[in-house]
C-alpha positions in Angstrom: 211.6 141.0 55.1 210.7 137.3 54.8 207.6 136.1 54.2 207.3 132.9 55.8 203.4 132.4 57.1 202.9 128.6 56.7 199.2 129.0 55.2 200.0 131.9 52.8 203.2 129.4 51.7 200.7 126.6 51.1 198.1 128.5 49.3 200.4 130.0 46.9 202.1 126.9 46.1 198.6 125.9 45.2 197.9 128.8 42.7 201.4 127.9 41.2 200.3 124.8 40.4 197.1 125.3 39.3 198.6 128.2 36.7 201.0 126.0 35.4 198.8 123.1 34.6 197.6 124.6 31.2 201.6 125.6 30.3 202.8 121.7 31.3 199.4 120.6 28.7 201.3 122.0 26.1 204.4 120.6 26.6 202.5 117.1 27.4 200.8 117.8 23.9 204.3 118.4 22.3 203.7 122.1 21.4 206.0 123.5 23.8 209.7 122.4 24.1 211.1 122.3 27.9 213.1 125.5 26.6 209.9 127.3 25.7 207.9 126.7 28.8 211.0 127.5 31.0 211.1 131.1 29.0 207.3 131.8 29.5 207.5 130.8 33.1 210.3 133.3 33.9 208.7 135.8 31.6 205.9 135.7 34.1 206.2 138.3 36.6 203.8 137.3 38.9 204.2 135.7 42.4 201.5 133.0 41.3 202.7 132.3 37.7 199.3 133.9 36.8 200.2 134.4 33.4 201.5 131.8 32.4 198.8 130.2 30.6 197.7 133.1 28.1 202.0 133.6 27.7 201.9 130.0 26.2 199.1 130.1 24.0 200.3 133.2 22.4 203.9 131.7 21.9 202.2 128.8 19.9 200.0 131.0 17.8 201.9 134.0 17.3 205.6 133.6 18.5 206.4 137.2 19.3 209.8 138.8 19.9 210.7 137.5 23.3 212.3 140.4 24.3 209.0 142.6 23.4 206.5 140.2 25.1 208.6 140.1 28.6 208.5 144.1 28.5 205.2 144.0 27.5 203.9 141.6 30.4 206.1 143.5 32.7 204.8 146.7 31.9 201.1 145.0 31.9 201.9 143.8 35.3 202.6 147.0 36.9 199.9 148.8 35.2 197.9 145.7 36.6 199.0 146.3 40.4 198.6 150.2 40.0 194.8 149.8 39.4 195.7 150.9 35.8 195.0 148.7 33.2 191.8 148.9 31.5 191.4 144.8 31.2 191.7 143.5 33.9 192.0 139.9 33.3 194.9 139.0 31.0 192.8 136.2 29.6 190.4 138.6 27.6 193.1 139.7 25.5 192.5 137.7 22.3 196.2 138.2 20.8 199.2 139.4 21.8 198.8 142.5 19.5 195.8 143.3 21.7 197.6 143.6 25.2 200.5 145.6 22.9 197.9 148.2 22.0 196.5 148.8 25.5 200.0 149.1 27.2 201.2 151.6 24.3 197.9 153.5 24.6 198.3 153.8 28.2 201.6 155.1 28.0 200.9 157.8 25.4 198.0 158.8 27.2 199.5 159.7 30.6 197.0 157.6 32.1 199.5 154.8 33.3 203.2 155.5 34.3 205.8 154.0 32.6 208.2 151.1 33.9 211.3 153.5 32.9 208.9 156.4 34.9 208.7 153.9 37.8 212.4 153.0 37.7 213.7 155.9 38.3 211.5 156.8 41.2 213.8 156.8 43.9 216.2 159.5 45.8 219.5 159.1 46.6 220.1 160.3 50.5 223.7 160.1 50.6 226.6 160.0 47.8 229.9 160.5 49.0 233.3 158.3 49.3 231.9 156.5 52.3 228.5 156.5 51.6 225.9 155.2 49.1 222.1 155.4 50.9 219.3 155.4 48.1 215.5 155.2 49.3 213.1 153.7 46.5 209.5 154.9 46.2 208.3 151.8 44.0 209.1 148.1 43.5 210.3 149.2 40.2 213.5 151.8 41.6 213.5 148.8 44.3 214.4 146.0 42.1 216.5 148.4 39.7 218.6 149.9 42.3 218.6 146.9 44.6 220.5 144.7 41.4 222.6 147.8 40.6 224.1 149.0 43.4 223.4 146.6 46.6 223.8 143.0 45.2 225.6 141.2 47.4 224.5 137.6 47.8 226.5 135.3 45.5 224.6 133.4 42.5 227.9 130.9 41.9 227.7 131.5 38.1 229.9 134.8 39.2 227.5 136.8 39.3 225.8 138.3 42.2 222.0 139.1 43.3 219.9 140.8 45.9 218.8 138.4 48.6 216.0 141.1 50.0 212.8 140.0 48.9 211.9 143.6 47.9 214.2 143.7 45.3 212.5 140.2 44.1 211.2 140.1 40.2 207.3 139.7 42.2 206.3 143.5 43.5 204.2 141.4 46.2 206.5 142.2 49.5 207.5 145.7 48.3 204.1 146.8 47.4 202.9 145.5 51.0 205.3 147.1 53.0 205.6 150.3 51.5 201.6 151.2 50.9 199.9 148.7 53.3 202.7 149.0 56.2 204.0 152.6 55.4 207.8 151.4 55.6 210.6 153.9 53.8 213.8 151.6 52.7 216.5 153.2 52.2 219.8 150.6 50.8 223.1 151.4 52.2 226.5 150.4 50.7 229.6 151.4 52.4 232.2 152.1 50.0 235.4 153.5 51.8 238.0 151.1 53.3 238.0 152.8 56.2 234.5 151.9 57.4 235.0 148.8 56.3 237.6 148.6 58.7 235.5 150.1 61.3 232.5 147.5 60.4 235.2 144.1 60.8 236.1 146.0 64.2 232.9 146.3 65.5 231.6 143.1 63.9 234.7 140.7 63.1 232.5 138.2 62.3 229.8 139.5 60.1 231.5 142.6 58.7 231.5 141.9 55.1 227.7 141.0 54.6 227.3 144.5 56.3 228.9 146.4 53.5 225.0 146.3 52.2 222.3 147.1 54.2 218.8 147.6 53.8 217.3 149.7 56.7 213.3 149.9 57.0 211.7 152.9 59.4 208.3 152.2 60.3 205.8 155.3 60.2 206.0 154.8 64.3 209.9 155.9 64.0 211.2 152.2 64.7 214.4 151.3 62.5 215.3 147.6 61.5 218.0 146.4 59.3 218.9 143.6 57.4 222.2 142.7 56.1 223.4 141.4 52.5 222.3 138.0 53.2 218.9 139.3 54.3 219.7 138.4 58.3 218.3 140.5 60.6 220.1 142.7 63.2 219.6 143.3 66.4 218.4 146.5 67.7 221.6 147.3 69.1 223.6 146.5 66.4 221.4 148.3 63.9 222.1 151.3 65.8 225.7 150.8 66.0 226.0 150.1 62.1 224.0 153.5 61.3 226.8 155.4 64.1 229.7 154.3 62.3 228.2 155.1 59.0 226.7 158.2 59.5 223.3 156.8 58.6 221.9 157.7 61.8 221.8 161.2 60.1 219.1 160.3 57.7 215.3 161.3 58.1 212.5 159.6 56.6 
């Protein structure tokens, strides 16, 4: 599920750069502390930093609530990617108030779906005391369920994250492989310490970044599956994690 095409790297490292120039002028021109232009650049959801121009000029002017503007954006970014939002460009909003009314108007008129709508657009497969197998049908339910209920990879603050780039804050990789490739996910945790004992039998080495799994089925019928540190299995050990966790049972 990485991304790692050399160009694509280098082009969007360019973009990045570009985006951020207008954000550093403002710091450079002492209207931006380094703790302001770090908060607008995480605000910004895209994979780009696309935003982050328009985010700083309307922390100088107007300093919203932070907490409103990063749901806001959010919710602007996925009406964005849905082919939803009336402006396109985030530029021709002229205040923040502006981009406020759209995304309120478009979620009282049933003409955009919400981010909590989008969230909670997934199906869970398999519940039991073994077994926790969730599919998600949008980046949103990806990165929601993916933080919730498969993080695995350690942060070293004590806390712990997703390391599958679908579950990432940019929608990019989901969005790719789920409507231009036509992959299902469906996220596995084993929760029983019986097929955890099974799992460090059949792999003593690896067992305990198996305990989450993301499997992806290809509309062809191909499974792959990568582990809680995002390394890919083999296509015989794929099939012999979904034996011992009854996964093999799921249809997609």
């Amino acid at each position: 599920m990485r991304s790692t095409h050399p160009k694509l790297l280098t082009e969007n490292k360019s973009h990045i750069l570009e985006n951020l120039k207008l954000g550093k002028q403002y710091f450079d021109q002492g209207k931006l502390s380094a703790k302001d232009l770090k908060q607008i650049i995480n605000i910004d959801p895209t994979p780009t930093k696309k935003f982050v121009g328009w985010i700083a000029k309307i922390w100088i002017t107007e300093k919203p609530d932070l907490s409103i503007l990063t749901n806001t954006i959010e919710e602007y970014n996925v009406f964005l990617n849905k082919g939803k939002a009336k402006t396109k460009d985030i530029n021709l909003f002229k205040s923040f108030e502006e981009l406020k009314k759209e995304i309120d108007y478009l979620n009282q008129s049933g003409e955009g779906t919400s981010v909590r709508e989008l969230e909670s657009d997934y199906e869970t497969l398999i519940n039991n005391n073994n077994i926790l197998a969730m599919s998600p049908h949008t980046h949103e339910a990806s990165r929601k369920i993916g933080l919730a209920y498969f993080a695995y990879r350690d942060c070293g603050d004590g806390t712990k994250d997703s390391a599958w780039c679908t579950t990432y804050k940019a929608p990019d990789h989901f969005n790719d492989y789920y409507y231009n490739q036509g992959i299902t996910f469906v996220y596995v945790r084993v929760k029983s310490p019986e097929l955890i004992q099974k799992l460090k039998e059949a792999f003593p080495n690896t067992y305990k970044q198996y305990i989450v799994m993301a499997l992806y089925f290809t509309p062809e019928g191909r499974v792959r599956a990568q582990d809680g540190l995002d390394v890919e299995l083999s296509s015989i050990n794929t099939k012999k994690f979904m034996n011992i966790t009854s996964t093999n049972i799921i249809r997609v």
